[in-house]
N, C-alpha and C positions, 0 to 999 in steps of 0.2 A: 480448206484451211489445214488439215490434216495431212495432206498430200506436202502441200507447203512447207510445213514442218519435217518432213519428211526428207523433202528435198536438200533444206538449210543442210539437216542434220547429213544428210549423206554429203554433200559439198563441203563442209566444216570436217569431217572423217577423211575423205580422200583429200583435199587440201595438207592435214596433218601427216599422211599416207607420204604423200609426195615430196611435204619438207623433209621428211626423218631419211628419204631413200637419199635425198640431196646434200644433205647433213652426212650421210655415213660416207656417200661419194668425195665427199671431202677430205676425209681422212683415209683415203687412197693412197700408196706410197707409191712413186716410180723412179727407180734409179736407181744407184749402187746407196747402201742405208748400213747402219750400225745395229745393234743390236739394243741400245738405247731408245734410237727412233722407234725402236718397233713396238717398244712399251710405254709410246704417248697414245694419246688419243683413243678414239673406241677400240681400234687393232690393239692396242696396249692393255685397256680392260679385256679383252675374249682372251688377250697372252696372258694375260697373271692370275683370271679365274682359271684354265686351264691348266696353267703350271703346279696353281695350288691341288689339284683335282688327279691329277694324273699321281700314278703310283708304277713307278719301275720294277721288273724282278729283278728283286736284290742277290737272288744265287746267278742271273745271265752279266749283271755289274761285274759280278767277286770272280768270272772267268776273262774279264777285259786285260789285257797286259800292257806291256810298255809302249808296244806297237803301235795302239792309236794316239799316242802325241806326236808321233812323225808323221800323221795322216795331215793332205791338206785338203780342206772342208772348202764346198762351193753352194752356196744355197739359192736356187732360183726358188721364188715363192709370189703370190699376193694377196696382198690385203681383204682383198672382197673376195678370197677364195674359201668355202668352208673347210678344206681340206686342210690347206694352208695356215687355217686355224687353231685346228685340232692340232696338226703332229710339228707344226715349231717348234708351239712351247713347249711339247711332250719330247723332243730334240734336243732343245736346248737344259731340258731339267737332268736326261740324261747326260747327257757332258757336263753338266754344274757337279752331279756327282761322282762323275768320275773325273774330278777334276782337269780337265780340258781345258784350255787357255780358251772360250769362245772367240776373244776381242779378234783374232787371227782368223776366225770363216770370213771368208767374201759372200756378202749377201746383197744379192739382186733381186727388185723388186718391180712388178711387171702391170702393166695395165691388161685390160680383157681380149686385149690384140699378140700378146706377149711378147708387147715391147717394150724397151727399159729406159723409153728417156733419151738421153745423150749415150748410154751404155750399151755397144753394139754384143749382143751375146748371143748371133746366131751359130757361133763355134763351140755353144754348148747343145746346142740340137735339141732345144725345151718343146714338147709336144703337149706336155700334163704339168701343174703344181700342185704344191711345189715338187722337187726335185733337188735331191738332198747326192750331189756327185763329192764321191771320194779318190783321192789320189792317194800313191807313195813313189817316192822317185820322183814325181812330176806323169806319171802313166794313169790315168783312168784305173780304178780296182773293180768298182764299182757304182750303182746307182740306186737308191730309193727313188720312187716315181710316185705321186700323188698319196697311195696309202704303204703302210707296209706288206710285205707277202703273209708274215707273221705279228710280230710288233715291230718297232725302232729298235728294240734293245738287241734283239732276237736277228734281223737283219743285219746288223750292224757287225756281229760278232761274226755270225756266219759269211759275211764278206772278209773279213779282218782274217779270217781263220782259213780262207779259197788259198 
Protein backbone atom coordinates (compact mmCIF):
# COMPACT_ATOMS: atom_id res chain seq x y z
CA UNK A 1 0.00 0.00 0.00
CA UNK A 2 2.68 2.24 0.97
CA UNK A 3 4.83 1.59 -2.08
CA UNK A 4 1.67 2.37 -3.97
CA UNK A 5 1.42 5.67 -2.61
CA UNK A 6 4.63 6.13 -3.26
CA UNK A 7 4.44 5.46 -6.74
CA UNK A 8 1.06 7.83 -7.34
CA UNK A 9 3.03 10.34 -5.63
CA UNK A 10 6.19 10.09 -7.77
CA UNK A 11 3.94 9.84 -11.26
CA UNK A 12 1.75 12.90 -10.16
CA UNK A 13 5.58 14.73 -9.49
CA UNK A 14 7.14 13.82 -12.73
CA UNK A 15 3.92 14.15 -14.69
CA UNK A 16 4.00 18.13 -13.20
CA UNK A 17 7.95 17.79 -13.95
CA UNK A 18 7.10 17.30 -17.59
CA UNK A 19 4.24 19.81 -18.11
CA UNK A 20 6.24 22.90 -16.71
CA UNK A 21 9.36 21.84 -19.12
CA UNK A 22 6.46 21.75 -22.03
CA UNK A 23 4.89 24.89 -20.82
CA UNK A 24 8.27 26.89 -20.76
CA UNK A 25 9.07 25.18 -24.31
CA UNK A 26 6.41 27.12 -25.44
CA UNK A 27 7.48 30.14 -24.90
CA UNK A 28 10.52 29.69 -27.02
CA UNK A 29 11.13 32.46 -29.44
CA UNK A 30 12.50 31.86 -33.08
CA UNK A 31 12.98 34.24 -35.53
CA UNK A 32 13.83 37.90 -36.05
CA UNK A 33 11.49 39.36 -32.68
CA UNK A 34 11.15 43.00 -31.22
CA UNK A 35 12.07 43.79 -28.07
CA UNK A 36 8.46 43.83 -26.88
CA UNK A 37 8.03 40.14 -27.78
CA UNK A 38 10.70 39.54 -25.58
CA UNK A 39 8.90 40.83 -22.46
CA UNK A 40 5.80 38.41 -22.85
CA UNK A 41 5.57 35.37 -21.59
CA UNK A 42 7.94 33.46 -19.04
CA UNK A 43 11.20 35.05 -21.20
CA UNK A 44 9.45 38.36 -20.46
CA UNK A 45 9.14 37.56 -16.55
CA UNK A 46 13.26 36.28 -16.14
CA UNK A 47 13.60 39.87 -18.62
CA UNK A 48 11.92 42.36 -16.28
CA UNK A 49 13.02 40.43 -12.80
CA UNK A 50 16.54 40.84 -14.12
CA UNK A 51 16.35 44.30 -15.47
CA UNK A 52 14.80 45.29 -12.10
CA UNK A 53 17.90 43.46 -10.27
CA UNK A 54 20.83 44.55 -12.31
CA UNK A 55 22.60 47.66 -11.29
CA UNK A 56 25.10 49.29 -13.96
CA UNK A 57 28.47 51.36 -12.93
CA UNK A 58 27.34 54.57 -13.19
CA UNK A 59 31.01 56.17 -13.47
CA UNK A 60 31.80 53.21 -16.88
CA UNK A 61 27.81 55.04 -18.27
CA UNK A 62 29.26 58.87 -17.47
CA UNK A 63 32.44 57.80 -20.01
CA UNK A 64 29.97 56.50 -22.98
CA UNK A 65 30.08 59.53 -25.70
CA UNK A 66 28.26 60.33 -28.78
CA UNK A 67 29.72 57.47 -30.59
CA UNK A 68 27.48 54.68 -29.45
CA UNK A 69 24.34 56.11 -31.27
CA UNK A 70 25.93 55.50 -34.59
CA UNK A 71 26.72 51.99 -33.36
CA UNK A 72 24.53 49.22 -35.25
CA UNK A 73 23.50 46.60 -32.66
CA UNK A 74 22.83 42.77 -33.89
CA UNK A 75 21.64 40.61 -31.18
CA UNK A 76 21.56 36.76 -31.72
CA UNK A 77 20.10 35.40 -28.36
CA UNK A 78 17.57 32.46 -26.76
CA UNK A 79 15.04 32.03 -24.83
CA UNK A 80 15.83 28.90 -23.07
CA UNK A 81 19.29 30.04 -22.90
CA UNK A 82 20.35 30.91 -19.08
CA UNK A 83 22.89 33.20 -20.30
CA UNK A 84 20.83 34.83 -22.73
CA UNK A 85 18.84 35.59 -19.61
CA UNK A 86 20.87 37.10 -17.49
CA UNK A 87 22.92 39.65 -19.81
CA UNK A 88 19.82 40.91 -22.30
CA UNK A 89 17.94 42.54 -19.91
CA UNK A 90 21.28 43.62 -18.25
CA UNK A 91 22.01 44.97 -22.26
CA UNK A 92 19.11 46.39 -22.76
CA UNK A 93 18.92 48.30 -19.10
CA UNK A 94 22.31 49.64 -20.18
CA UNK A 95 21.18 51.29 -23.46
CA UNK A 96 17.81 52.42 -21.69
CA UNK A 97 20.30 54.59 -19.81
CA UNK A 98 22.13 55.65 -21.92
CA UNK A 99 19.52 56.57 -23.86
CA UNK A 100 19.98 54.39 -27.11
CA UNK A 101 17.20 54.20 -29.35
CA UNK A 102 16.82 50.01 -28.59
CA UNK A 103 13.62 49.78 -31.35
CA UNK A 104 16.74 50.04 -34.03
CA UNK A 105 19.00 46.40 -32.71
CA UNK A 106 18.05 43.44 -34.93
CA UNK A 107 17.33 40.91 -32.68
CA UNK A 108 17.38 37.27 -33.63
CA UNK A 109 16.14 34.51 -31.77
CA UNK A 110 17.42 30.91 -32.19
CA UNK A 111 16.19 27.44 -31.30
CA UNK A 112 18.80 24.80 -29.54
CA UNK A 113 20.20 24.01 -33.17
CA UNK A 114 20.92 27.83 -33.74
CA UNK A 115 18.61 28.21 -36.09
CA UNK A 116 16.34 31.21 -36.56
CA UNK A 117 13.17 30.02 -38.34
CA UNK A 118 12.75 31.48 -41.83
CA UNK A 119 16.03 33.98 -40.76
CA UNK A 120 19.13 32.63 -42.46
CA UNK A 121 21.87 34.10 -40.02
CA UNK A 122 24.82 31.80 -40.73
CA UNK A 123 26.76 35.17 -42.07
CA UNK A 124 26.80 36.00 -38.53
CA UNK A 125 29.01 32.81 -37.51
CA UNK A 126 26.87 32.32 -33.99
CA UNK A 127 28.95 29.51 -32.18
CA UNK A 128 27.61 30.61 -28.30
CA UNK A 129 24.50 32.91 -26.95
CA UNK A 130 23.72 35.21 -26.96
CA UNK A 131 25.97 37.24 -28.99
CA UNK A 132 25.70 40.96 -28.72
CA UNK A 133 27.89 42.07 -32.61
CA UNK A 134 28.66 45.67 -32.95
CA UNK A 135 29.15 47.64 -36.05
CA UNK A 136 30.26 51.43 -37.24
CA UNK A 137 30.32 52.19 -40.88
CA UNK A 138 28.66 48.92 -41.49
CA UNK A 139 32.30 47.02 -40.42
CA UNK A 140 32.12 44.56 -37.50
CA UNK A 141 34.05 46.57 -34.30
CA UNK A 142 33.32 44.24 -32.19
CA UNK A 143 31.55 41.15 -30.37
CA UNK A 144 30.24 40.01 -26.80
CA UNK A 145 29.87 36.27 -26.94
CA UNK A 146 27.69 34.55 -24.24
CA UNK A 147 29.00 36.36 -20.99
CA UNK A 148 31.09 39.45 -20.69
CA UNK A 149 35.05 39.34 -20.39
CA UNK A 150 34.31 42.05 -17.67
CA UNK A 151 30.76 43.31 -17.43
CA UNK A 152 28.40 44.64 -20.55
CA UNK A 153 29.04 48.12 -19.52
CA UNK A 154 32.91 47.65 -19.12
CA UNK A 155 33.08 45.74 -22.65
CA UNK A 156 31.02 47.75 -24.28
CA UNK A 157 33.06 50.91 -23.67
CA UNK A 158 36.42 49.24 -24.20
CA UNK A 159 35.18 48.15 -27.69
CA UNK A 160 33.76 51.75 -28.50
CA UNK A 161 37.23 53.08 -27.23
CA UNK A 162 39.58 49.99 -29.68
Amino acid sequence: MISQIYQTGFLLVFSLLISTAFAQNDSILVGKVNRAELQKDHFGQLFLEEYKQYHPNNELLENFGSDLYDLEIILVMATWCHDSQLQVPRFFKILDLLNYNTSEIDIYTVDKQKLCGDFDISNFNIELVPTFIFYRDGAEIGRIIESPLYTLEKDMLMMLND
